[in-house]
N, CA, C and O atoms as a Tinker XYZ file with bonds, in Angstrom:
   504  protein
     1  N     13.122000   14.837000   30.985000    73     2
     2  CA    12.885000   14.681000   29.552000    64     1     3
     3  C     11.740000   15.611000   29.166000    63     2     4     5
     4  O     10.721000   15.351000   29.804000    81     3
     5  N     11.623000   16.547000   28.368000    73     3     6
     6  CA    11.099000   17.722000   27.497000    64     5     7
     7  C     10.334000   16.689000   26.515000    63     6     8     9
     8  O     10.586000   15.535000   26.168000    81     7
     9  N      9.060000   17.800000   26.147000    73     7    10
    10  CA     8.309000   17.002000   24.960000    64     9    11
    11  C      9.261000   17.153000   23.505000    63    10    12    13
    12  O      8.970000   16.700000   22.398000    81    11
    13  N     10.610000   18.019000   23.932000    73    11    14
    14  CA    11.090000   17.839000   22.423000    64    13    15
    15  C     12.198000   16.577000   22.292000    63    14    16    17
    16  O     12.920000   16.043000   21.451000    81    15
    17  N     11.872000   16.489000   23.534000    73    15    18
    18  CA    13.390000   14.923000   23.121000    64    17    19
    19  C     12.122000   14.053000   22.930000    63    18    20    21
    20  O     12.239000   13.127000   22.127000    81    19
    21  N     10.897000   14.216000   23.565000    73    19    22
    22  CA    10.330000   12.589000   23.501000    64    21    23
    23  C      9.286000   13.077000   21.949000    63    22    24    25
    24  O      8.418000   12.288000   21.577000    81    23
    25  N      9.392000   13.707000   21.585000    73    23    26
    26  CA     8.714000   14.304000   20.401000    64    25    27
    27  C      9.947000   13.827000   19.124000    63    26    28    29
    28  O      9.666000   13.468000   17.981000    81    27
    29  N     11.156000   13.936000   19.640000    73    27    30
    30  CA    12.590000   13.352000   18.627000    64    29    31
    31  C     12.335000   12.056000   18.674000    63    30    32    33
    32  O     12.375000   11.436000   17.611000    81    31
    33  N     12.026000   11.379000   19.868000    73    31    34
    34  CA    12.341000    9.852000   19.769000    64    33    35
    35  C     11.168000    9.253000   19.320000    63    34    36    37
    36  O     11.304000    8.177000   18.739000    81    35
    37  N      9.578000    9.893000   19.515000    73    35    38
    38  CA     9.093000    9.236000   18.410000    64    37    39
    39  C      8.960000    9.155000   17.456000    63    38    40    41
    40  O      8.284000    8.257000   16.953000    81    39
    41  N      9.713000   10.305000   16.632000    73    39    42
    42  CA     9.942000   10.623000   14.873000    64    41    43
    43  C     10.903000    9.624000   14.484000    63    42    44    45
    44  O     10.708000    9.008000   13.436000    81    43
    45  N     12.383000    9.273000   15.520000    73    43    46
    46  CA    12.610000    8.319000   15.148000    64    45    47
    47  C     12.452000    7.155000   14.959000    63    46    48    49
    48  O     12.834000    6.590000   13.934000    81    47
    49  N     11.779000    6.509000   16.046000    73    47    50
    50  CA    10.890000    5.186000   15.918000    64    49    51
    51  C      9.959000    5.260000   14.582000    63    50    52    53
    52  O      9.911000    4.287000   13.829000    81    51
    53  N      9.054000    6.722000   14.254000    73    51    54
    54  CA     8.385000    6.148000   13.059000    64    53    55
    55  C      9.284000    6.077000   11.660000    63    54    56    57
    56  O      9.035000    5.619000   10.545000    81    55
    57  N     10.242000    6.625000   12.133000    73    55    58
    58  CA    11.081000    6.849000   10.664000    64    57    59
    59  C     11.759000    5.757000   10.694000    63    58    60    61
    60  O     12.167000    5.435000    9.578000    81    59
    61  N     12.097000    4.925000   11.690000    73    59    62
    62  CA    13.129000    3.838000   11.297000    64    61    63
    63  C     11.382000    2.622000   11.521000    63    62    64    65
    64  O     11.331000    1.735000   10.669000    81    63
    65  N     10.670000    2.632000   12.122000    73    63    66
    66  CA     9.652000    1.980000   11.623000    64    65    67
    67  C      8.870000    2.223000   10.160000    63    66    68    69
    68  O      8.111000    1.337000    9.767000    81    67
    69  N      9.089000    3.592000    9.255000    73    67    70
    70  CA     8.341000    3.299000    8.319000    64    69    71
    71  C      9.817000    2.298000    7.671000    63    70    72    73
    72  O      9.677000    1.086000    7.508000    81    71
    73  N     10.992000    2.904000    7.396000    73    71    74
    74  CA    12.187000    2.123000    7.118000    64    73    75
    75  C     12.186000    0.942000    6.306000    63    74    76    77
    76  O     12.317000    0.710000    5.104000    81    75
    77  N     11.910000   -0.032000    7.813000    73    75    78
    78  CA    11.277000   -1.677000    8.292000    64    77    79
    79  C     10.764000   -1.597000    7.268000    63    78    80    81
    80  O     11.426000   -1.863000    6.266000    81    79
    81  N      9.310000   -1.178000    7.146000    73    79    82
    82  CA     8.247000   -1.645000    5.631000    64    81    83
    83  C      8.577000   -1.233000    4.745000    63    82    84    85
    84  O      7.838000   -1.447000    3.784000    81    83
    85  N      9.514000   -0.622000    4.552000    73    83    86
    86  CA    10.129000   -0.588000    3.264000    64    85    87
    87  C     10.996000   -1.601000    3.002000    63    86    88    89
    88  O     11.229000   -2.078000    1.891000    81    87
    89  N     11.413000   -1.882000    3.920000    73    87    90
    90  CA    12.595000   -2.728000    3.515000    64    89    91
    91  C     11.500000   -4.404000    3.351000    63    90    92    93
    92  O     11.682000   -5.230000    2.456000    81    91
    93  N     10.955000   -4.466000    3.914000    73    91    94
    94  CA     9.912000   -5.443000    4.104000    64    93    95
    95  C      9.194000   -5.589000    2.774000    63    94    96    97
    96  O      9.217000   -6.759000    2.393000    81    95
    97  N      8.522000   -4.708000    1.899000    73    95    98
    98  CA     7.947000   -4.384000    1.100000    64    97    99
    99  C      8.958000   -4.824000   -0.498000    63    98   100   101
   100  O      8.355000   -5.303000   -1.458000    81    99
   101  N     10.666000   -4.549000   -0.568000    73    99   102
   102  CA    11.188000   -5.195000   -1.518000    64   101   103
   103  C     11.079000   -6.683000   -1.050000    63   102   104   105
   104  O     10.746000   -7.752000   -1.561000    81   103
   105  N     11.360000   -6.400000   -0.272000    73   103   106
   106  CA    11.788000   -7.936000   -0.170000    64   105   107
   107  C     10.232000   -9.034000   -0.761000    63   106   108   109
   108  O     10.198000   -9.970000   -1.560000    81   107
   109  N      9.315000   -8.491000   -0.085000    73   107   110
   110  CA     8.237000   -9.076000   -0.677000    64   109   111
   111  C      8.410000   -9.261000   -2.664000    63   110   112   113
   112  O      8.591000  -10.188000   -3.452000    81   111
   113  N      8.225000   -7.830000   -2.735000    73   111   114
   114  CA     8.559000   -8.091000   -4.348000    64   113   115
   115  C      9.732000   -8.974000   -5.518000    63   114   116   117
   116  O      9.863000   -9.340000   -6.686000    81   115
   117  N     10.318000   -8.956000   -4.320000    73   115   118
   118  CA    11.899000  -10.030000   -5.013000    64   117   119
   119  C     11.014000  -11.195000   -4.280000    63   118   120   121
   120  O     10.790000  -11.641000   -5.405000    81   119
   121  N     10.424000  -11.945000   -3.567000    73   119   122
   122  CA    10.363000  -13.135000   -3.221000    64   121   123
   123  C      8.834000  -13.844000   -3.951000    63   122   124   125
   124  O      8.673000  -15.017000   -4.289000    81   123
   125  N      7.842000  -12.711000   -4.047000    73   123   126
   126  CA     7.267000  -13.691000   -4.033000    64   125   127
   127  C      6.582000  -14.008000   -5.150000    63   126   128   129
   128  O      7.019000  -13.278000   -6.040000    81   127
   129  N      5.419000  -14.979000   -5.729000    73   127   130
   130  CA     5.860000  -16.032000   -7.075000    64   129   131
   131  C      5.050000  -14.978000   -8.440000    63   130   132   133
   132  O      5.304000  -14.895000   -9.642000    81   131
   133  N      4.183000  -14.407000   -7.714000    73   131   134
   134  CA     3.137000  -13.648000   -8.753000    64   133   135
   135  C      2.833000  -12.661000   -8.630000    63   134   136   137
   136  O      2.721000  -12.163000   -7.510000    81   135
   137  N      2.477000  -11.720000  -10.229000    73   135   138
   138  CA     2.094000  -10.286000   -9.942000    64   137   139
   139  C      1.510000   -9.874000   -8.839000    63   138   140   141
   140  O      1.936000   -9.032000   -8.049000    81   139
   141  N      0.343000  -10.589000   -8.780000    73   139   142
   142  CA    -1.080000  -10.582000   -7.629000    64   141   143
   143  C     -0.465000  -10.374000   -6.254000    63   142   144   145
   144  O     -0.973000   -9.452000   -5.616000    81   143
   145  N      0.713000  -11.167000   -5.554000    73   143   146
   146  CA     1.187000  -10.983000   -4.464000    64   145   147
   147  C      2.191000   -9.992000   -4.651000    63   146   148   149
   148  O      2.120000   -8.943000   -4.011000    81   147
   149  N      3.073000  -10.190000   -5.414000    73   147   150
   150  CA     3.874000   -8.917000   -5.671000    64   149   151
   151  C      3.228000   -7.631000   -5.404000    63   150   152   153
   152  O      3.596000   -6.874000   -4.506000    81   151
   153  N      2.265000   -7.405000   -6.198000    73   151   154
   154  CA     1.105000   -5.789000   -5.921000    64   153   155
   155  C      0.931000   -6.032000   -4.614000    63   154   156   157
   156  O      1.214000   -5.026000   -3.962000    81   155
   157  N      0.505000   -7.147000   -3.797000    73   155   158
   158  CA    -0.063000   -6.975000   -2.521000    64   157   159
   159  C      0.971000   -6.405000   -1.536000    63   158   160   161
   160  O      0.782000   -5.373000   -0.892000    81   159
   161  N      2.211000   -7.248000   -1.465000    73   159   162
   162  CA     3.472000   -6.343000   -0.906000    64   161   163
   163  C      3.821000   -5.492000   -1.042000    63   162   164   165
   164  O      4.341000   -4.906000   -0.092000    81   163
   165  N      3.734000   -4.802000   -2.519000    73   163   166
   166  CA     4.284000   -3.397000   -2.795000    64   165   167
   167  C      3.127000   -2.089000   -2.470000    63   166   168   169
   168  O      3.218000   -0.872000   -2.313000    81   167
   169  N      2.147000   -2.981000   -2.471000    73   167   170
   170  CA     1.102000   -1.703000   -2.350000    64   169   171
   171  C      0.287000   -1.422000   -0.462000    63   170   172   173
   172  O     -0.207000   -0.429000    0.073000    81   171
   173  N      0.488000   -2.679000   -0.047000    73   171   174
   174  CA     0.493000   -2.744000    1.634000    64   173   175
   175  C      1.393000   -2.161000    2.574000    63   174   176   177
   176  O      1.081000   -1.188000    3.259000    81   175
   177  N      2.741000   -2.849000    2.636000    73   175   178
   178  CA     4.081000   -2.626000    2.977000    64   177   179
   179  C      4.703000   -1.531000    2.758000    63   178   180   181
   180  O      5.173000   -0.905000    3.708000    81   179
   181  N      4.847000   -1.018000    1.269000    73   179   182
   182  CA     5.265000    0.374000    1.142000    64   181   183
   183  C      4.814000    1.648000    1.362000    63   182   184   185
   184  O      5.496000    2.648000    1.588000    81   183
   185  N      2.702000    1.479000    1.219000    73   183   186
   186  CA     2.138000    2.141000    1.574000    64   185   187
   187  C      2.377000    2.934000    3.181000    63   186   188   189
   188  O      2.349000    4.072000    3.649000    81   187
   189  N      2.573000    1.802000    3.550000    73   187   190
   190  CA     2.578000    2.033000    5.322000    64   189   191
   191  C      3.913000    2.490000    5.673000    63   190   192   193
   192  O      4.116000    3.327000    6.552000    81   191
   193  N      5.011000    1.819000    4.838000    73   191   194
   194  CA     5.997000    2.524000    5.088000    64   193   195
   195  C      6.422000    4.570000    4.980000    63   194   196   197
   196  O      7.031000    5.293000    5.768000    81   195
   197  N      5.673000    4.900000    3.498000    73   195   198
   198  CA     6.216000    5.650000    3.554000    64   197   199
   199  C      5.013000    6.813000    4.365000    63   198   200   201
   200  O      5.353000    7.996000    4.389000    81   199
   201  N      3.686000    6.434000    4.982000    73   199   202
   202  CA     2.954000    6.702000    5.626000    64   201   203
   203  C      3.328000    6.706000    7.257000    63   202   204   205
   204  O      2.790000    7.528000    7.999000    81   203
   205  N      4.310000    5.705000    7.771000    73   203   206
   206  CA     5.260000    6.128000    9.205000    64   205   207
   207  C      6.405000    7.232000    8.664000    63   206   208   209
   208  O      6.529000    8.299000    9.265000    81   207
   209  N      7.051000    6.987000    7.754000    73   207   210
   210  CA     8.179000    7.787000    7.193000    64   209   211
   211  C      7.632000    9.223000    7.170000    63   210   212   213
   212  O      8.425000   10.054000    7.612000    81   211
   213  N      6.380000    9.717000    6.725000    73   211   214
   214  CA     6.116000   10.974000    6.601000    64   213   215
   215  C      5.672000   11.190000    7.695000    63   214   216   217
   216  O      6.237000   12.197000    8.123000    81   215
   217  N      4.778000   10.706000    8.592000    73   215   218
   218  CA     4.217000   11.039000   10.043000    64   217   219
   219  C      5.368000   11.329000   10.451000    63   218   220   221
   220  O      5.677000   12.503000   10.250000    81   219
   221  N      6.450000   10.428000   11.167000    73   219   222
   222  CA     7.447000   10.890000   11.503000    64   221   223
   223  C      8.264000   12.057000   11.365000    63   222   224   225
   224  O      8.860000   12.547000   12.324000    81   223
   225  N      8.303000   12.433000   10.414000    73   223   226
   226  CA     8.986000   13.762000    9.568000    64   225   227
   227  C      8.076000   15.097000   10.061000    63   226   228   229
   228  O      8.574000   16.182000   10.364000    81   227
   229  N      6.208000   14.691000   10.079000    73   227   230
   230  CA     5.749000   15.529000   10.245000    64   229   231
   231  C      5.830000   15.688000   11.979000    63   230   232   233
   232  O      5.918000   16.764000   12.571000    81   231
   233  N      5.802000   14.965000   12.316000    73   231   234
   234  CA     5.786000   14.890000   14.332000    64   233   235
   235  C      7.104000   15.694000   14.719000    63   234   236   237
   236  O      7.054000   16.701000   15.426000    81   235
   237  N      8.320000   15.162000   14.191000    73   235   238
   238  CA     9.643000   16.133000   14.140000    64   237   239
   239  C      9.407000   17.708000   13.859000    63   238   240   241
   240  O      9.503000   18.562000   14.741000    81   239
   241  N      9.140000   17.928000   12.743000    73   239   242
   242  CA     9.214000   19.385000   12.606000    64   241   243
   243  C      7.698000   19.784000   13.340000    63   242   244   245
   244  O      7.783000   20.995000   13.135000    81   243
   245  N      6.863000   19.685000   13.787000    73   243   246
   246  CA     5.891000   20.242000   14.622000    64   245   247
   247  C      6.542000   20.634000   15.757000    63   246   248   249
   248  O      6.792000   21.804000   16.050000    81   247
   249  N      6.908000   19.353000   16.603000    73   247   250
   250  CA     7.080000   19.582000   17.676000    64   249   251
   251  C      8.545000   20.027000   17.992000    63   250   252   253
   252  O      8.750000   20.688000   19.010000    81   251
   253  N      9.893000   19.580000   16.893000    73   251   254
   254  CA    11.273000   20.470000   17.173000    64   253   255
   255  C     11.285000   22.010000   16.418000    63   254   256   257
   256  O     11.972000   22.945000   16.829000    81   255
   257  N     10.803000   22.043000   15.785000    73   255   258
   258  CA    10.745000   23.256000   15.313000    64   257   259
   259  C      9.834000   24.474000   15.286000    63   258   260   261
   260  O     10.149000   25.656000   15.148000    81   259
   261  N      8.362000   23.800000   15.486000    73   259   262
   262  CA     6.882000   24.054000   15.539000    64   261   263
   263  C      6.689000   24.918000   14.517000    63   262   264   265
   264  O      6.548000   26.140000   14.458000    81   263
   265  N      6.719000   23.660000   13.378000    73   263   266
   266  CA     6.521000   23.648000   12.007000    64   265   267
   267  C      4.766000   23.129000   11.505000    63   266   268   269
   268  O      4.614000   21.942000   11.215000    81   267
   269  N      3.903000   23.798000   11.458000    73   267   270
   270  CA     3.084000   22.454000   10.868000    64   269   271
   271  C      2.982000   22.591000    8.900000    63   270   272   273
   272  O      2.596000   23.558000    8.242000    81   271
   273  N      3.442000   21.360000    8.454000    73   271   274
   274  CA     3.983000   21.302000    6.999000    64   273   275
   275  C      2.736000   20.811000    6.324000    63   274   276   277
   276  O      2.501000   19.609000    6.201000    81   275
   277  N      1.934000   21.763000    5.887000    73   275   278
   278  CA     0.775000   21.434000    5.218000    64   277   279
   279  C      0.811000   20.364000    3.771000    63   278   280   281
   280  O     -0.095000   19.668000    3.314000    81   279
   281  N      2.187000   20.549000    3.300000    73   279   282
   282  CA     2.996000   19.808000    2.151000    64   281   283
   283  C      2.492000   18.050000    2.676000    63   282   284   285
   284  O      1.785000   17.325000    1.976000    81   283
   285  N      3.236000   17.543000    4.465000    73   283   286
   286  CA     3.432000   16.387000    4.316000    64   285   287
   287  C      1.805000   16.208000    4.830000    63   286   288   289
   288  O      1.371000   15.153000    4.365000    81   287
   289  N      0.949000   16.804000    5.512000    73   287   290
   290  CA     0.247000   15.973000    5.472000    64   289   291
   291  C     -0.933000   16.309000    4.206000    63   290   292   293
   292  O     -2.099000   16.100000    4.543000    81   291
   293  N     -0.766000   16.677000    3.169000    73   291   294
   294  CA    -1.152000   16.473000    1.429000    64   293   295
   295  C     -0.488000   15.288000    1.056000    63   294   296   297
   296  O     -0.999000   14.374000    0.407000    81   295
   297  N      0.553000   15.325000    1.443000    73   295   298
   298  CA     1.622000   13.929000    0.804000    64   297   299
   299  C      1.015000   12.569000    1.747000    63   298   300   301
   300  O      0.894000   11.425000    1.310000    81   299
   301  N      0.727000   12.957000    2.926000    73   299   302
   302  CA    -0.300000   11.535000    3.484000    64   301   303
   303  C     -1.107000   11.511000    3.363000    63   302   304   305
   304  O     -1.386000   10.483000    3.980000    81   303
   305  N     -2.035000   11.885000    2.963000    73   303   306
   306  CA    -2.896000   11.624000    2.103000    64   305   307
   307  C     -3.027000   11.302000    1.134000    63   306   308   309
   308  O     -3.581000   10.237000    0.860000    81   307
   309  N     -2.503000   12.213000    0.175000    73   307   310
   310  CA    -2.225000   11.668000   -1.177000    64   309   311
   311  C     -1.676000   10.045000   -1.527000    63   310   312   313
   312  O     -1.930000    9.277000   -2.455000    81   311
   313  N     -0.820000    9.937000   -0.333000    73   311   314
   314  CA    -0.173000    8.466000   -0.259000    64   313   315
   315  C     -1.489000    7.667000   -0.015000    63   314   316   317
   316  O     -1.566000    6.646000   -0.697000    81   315
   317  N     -2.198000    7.837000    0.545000    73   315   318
   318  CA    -2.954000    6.405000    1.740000    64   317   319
   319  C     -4.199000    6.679000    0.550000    63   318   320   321
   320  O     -4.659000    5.619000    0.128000    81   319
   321  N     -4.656000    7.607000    0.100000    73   319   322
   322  CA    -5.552000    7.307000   -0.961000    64   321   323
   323  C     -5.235000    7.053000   -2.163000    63   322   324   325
   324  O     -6.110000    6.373000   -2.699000    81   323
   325  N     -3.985000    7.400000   -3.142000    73   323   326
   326  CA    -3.909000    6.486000   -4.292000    64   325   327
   327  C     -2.692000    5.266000   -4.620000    63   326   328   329
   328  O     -2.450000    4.770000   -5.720000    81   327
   329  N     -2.108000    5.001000   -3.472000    73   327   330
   330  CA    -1.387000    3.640000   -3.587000    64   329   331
   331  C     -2.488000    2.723000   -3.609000    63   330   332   333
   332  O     -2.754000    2.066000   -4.616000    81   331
   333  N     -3.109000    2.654000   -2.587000    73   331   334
   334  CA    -3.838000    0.949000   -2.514000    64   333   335
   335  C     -4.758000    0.935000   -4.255000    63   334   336   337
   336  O     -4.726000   -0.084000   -4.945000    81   335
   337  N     -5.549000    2.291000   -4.749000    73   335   338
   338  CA    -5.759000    2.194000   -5.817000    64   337   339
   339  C     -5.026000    1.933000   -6.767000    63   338   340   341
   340  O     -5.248000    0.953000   -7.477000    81   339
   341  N     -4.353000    2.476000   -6.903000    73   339   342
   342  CA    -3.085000    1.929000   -8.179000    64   341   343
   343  C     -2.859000    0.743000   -8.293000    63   342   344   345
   344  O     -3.052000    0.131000   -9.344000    81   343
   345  N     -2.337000    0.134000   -7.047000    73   343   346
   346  CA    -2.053000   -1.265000   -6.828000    64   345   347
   347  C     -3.209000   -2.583000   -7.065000    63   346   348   349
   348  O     -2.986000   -3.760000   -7.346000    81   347
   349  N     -4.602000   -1.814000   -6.812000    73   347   350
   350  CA    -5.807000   -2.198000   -7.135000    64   349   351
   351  C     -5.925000   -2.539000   -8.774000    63   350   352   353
   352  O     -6.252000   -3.599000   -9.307000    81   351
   353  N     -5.459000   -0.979000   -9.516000    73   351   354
   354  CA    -5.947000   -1.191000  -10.562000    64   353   355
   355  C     -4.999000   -1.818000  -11.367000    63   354   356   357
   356  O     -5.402000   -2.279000  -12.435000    81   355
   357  N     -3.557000   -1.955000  -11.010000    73   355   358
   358  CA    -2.539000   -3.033000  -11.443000    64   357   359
   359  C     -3.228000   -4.347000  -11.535000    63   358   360   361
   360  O     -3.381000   -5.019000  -12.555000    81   359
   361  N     -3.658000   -4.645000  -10.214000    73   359   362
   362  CA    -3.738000   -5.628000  -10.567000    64   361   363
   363  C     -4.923000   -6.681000  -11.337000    63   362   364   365
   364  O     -4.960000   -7.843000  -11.741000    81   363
   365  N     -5.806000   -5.540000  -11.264000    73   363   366
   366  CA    -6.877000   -5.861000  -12.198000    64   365   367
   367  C     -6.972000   -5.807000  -13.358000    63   366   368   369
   368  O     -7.861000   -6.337000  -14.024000    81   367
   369  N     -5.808000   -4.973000  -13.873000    73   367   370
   370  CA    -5.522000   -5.243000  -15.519000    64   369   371
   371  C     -4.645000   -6.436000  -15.917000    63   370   372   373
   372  O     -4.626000   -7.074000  -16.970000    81   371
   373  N     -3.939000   -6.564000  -14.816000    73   371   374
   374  CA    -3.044000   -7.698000  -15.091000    64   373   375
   375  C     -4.087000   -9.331000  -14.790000    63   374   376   377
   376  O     -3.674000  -10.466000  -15.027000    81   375
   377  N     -5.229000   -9.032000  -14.324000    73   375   378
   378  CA    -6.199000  -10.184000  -14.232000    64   377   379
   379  C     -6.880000  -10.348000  -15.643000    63   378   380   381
   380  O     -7.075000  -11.452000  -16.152000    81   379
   381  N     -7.314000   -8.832000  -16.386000    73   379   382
   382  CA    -7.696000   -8.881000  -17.474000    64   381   383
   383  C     -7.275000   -9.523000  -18.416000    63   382   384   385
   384  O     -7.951000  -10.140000  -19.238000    81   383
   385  N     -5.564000   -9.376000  -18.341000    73   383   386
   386  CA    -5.154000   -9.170000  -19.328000    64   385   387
   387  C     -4.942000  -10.913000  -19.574000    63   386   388   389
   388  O     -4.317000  -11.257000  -20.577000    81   387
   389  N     -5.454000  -11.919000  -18.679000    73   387   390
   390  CA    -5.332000  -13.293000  -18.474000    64   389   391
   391  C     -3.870000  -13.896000  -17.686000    63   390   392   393
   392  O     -3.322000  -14.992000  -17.799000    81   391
   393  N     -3.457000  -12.528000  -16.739000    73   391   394
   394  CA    -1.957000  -13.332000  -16.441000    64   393   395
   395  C     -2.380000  -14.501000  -15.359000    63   394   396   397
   396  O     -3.479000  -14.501000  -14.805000    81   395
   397  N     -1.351000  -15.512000  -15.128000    73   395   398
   398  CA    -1.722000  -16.836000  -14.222000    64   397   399
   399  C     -1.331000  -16.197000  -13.463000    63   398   400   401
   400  O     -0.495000  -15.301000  -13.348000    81   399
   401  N     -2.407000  -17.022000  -12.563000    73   399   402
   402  CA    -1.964000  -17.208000  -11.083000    64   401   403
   403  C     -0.869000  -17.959000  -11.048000    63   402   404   405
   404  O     -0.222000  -18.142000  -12.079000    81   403
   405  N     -0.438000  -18.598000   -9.653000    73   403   406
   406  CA     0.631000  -18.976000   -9.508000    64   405   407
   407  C      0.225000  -20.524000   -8.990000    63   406   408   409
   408  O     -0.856000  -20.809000   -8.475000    81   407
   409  N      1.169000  -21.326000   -9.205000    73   407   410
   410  CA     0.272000  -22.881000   -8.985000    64   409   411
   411  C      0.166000  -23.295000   -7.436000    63   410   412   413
   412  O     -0.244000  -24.356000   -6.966000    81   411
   413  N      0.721000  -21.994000   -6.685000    73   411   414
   414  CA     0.085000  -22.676000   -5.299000    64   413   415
   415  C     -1.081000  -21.814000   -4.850000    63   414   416   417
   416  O     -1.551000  -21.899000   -3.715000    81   415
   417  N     -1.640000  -20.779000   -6.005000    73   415   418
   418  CA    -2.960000  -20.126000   -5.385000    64   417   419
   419  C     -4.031000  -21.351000   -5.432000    63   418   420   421
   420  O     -4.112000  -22.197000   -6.323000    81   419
   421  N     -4.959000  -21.231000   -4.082000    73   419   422
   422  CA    -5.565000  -21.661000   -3.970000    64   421   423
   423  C     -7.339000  -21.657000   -4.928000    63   422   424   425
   424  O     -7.797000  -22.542000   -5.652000    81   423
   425  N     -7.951000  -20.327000   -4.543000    73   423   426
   426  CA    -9.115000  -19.807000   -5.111000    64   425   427
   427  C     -9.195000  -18.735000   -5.849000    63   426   428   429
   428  O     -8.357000  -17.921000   -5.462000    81   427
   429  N     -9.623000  -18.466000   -6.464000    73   427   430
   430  CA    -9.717000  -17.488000   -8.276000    64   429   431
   431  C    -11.655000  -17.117000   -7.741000    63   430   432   433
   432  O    -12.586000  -17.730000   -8.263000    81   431
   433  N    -11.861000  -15.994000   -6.618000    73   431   434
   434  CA   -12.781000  -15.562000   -6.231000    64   433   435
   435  C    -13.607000  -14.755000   -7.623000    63   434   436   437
   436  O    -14.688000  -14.931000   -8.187000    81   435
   437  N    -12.620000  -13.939000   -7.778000    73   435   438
   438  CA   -12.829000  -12.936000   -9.216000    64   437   439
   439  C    -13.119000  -13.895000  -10.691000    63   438   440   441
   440  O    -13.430000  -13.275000  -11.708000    81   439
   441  N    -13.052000  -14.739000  -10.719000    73   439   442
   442  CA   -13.047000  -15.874000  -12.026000    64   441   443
   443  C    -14.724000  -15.852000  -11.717000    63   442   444   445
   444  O    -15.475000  -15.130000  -12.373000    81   443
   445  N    -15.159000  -16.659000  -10.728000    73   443   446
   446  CA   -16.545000  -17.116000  -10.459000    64   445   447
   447  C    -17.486000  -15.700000  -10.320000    63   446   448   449
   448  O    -18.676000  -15.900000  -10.564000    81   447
   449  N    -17.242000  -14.741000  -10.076000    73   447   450
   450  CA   -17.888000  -13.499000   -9.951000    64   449   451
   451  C    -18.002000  -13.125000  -11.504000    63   450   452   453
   452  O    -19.126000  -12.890000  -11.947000    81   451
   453  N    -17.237000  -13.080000  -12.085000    73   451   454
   454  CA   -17.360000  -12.360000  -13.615000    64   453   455
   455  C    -17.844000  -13.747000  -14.111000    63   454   456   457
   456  O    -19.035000  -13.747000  -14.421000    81   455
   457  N    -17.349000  -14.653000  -14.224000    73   455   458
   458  CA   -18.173000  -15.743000  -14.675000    64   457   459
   459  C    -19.701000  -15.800000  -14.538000    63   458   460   461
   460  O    -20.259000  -16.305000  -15.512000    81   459
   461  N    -20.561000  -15.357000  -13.459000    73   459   462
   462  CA   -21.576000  -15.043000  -12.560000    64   461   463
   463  C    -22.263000  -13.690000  -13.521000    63   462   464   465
   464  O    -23.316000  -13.601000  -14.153000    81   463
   465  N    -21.376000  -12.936000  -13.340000    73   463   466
   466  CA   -22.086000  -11.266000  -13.604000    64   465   467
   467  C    -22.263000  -11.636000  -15.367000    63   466   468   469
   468  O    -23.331000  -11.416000  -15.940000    81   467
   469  N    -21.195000  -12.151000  -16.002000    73   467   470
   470  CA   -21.352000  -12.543000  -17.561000    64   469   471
   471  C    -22.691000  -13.445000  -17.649000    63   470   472   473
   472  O    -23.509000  -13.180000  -18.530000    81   471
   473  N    -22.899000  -14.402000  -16.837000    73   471   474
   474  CA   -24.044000  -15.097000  -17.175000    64   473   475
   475  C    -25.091000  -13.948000  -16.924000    63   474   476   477
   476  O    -25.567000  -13.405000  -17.920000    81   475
   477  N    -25.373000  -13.653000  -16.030000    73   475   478
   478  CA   -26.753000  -12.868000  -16.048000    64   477   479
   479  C    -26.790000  -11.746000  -17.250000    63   478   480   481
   480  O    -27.899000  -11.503000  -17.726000    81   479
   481  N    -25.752000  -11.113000  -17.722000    73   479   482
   482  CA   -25.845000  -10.540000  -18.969000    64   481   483
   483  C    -26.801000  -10.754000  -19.784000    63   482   484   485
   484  O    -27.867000  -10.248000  -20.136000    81   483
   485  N    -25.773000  -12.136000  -20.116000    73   483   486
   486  CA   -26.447000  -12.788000  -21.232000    64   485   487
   487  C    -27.893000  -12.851000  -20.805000    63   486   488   489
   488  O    -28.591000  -12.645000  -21.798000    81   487
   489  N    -28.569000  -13.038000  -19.799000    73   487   490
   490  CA   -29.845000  -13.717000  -19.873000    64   489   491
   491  C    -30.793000  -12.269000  -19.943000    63   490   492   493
   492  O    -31.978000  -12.140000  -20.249000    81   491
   493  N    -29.696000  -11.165000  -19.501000    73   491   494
   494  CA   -30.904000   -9.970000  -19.634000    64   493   495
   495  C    -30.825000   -9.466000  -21.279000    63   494   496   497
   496  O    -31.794000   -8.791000  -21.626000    81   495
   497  N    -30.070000   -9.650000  -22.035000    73   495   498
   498  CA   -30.241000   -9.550000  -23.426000    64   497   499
   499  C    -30.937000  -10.243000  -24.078000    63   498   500   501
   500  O    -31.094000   -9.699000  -25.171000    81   499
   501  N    -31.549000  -11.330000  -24.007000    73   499   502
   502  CA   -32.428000  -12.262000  -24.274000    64   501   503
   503  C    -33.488000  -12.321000  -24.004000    63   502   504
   504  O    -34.161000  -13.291000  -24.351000    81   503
């Protein structure tokens, strides 16, 4: 076995492993009860998915072709630094904007913090 078959078989493992979190990642979004988790699946799961999906792609053409694609790894990057933000800032507008939680969340961390940071406001204007 040559580093280009075992260089093939791990592009495929990451490509049918990023796949998995993709497929993992709807499914989260069809199942579960609230924006808040919804963003968390779509922005975890898919992240990573399409972050094996491009490694993979990039490990393939390096090593079968001895390609190095300056494109995918801009595109992994680009991926792994503004998904989790986006998904961040989804969901912080959608906190703004007063959407509920869902009635089996437990703790509302962000409620008592701005609740917190609003009081001291007030007391430094005064």
């Amino acid at each position: 076995m040559n580093a280009s078959v075992t260089g093939e078989i791990l592009s495929a493992i990451l490509i049918l492993a990023g796949s998995i979190m993709a497929i993992i990642s709807a499914v989260g979004i069809l199942r579960l009860p609230d924006v808040y988790t919804r963003s968390h699946a779509g922005t975890k799961s898919a992240t990573l998915g399409v972050l094996l999906t491009l490694s993979g792609v990039f490990i393939y053409f390096w090593l079968a072709d001895h390609y190095i694609s300056v494109r995918l790894i801009l595109g992994i990057v680009f991926v792994f630094l503004t998904a989790p933000v986006a998904g961040h800032v989804i969901t912080r507008a959608a906190y703004r904007s007063k959407v509920a939680l869902t009635g089996t969340s437990v703790e509302d961390e962000l409620k008592e913090a701005l609740e917190e940071r609003n009081y001291h406001k007030t007391k430094e204007r005064e």
